[in-house]
C-alpha positions, 0 to 999 in steps of 0.5 A: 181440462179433459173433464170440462172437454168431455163435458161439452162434448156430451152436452153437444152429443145429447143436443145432436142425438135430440134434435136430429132424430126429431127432424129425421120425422119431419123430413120424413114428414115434408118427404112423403106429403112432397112425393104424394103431391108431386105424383099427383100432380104428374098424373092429374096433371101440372096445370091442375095446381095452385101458385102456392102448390107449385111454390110447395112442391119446387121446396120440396128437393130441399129436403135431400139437402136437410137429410145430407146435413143431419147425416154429414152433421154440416151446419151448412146444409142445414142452413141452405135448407132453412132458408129454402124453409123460410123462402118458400116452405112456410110461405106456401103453407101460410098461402095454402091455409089462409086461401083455403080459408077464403082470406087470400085469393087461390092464383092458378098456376095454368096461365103462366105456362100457357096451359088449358083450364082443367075441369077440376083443381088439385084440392081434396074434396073436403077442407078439413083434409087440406086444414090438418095437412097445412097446419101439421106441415107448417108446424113441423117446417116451424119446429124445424127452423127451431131444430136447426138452429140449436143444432147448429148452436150444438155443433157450433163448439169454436164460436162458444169456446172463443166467446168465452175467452 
């Protein structure tokens, strides 16, 4: 009974040390790009951005809770964080990409806030810069609803132990 107990305990903690370290880099990830664009838009200013930037940057926060729920080991927080992901990271991503691509029109953020149009938007000069940024942010938000959900299957002993009664 110990034995079988123990086992399942180092299957969870292997799965937890796995996937937790993981998702500490794509945090970490989504935190530097979040911060870096956020202070660029409060220098360049806010009505230099795009819809799906400003859908972006307000996602951003969420990354505090996803750090809270790796460190507090709560499936909760972790699944606020993948819904606040599913909602608006990976959306802004898809949006972000397929404009810049030219599939789906860029909405300027300006005219909702009443604001003047600025003399230049809030893009890299080259595309290329804002493809590889897009699509490694929309691959690490992928792999993290990924991360999630088999942490929070890990975490999760009472629902497998009840299943197989």
């Amino acid at each position: 009974s110990d034995w079988k107990h123990r086992e399942k305990v180092a299957v969870q903690y292997v799965t937890s040390v796995k996937y937790k370290n993981a998702m500490k880099r794509t945090l970490l990830y989504h935190g530097m790009l979040g911060t870096s664009m956020l202070a660029t838009s409060v220098i360049a200013g806010i009505n230099c951005l795009y819809v799906w930037q400003v859908l972006w940057i307000a996602a951003f926060p969420s990354c505090f809770i996803g750090f809270r729920g790796i460190m507090k080991n709560k499936g909760k927080y972790l699944n606020v964080y993948r819904v606040v992901l599913g909602l608006c990271s990976i959306p802004a991503c898809i949006w972000g990409l397929l404009a810049t691509a030219g599939y789906v029109p860029h909405y300027e953020f300006y005219p909702y806030l009443n604001l003047p149009k600025p003399a230049r938007f809030l893009m890299p000069e080259s595309n290329y810069v804002l493809y590889f940024l897009g699509s490694t942010t929309l691959c690490s938000h992928l792999f993290t609803l990924a991360a999630i959900k088999k942490l929070i299957y890990a975490w999760d002993v009472t629902s497998r132990k009840s299943k197989s009664q």
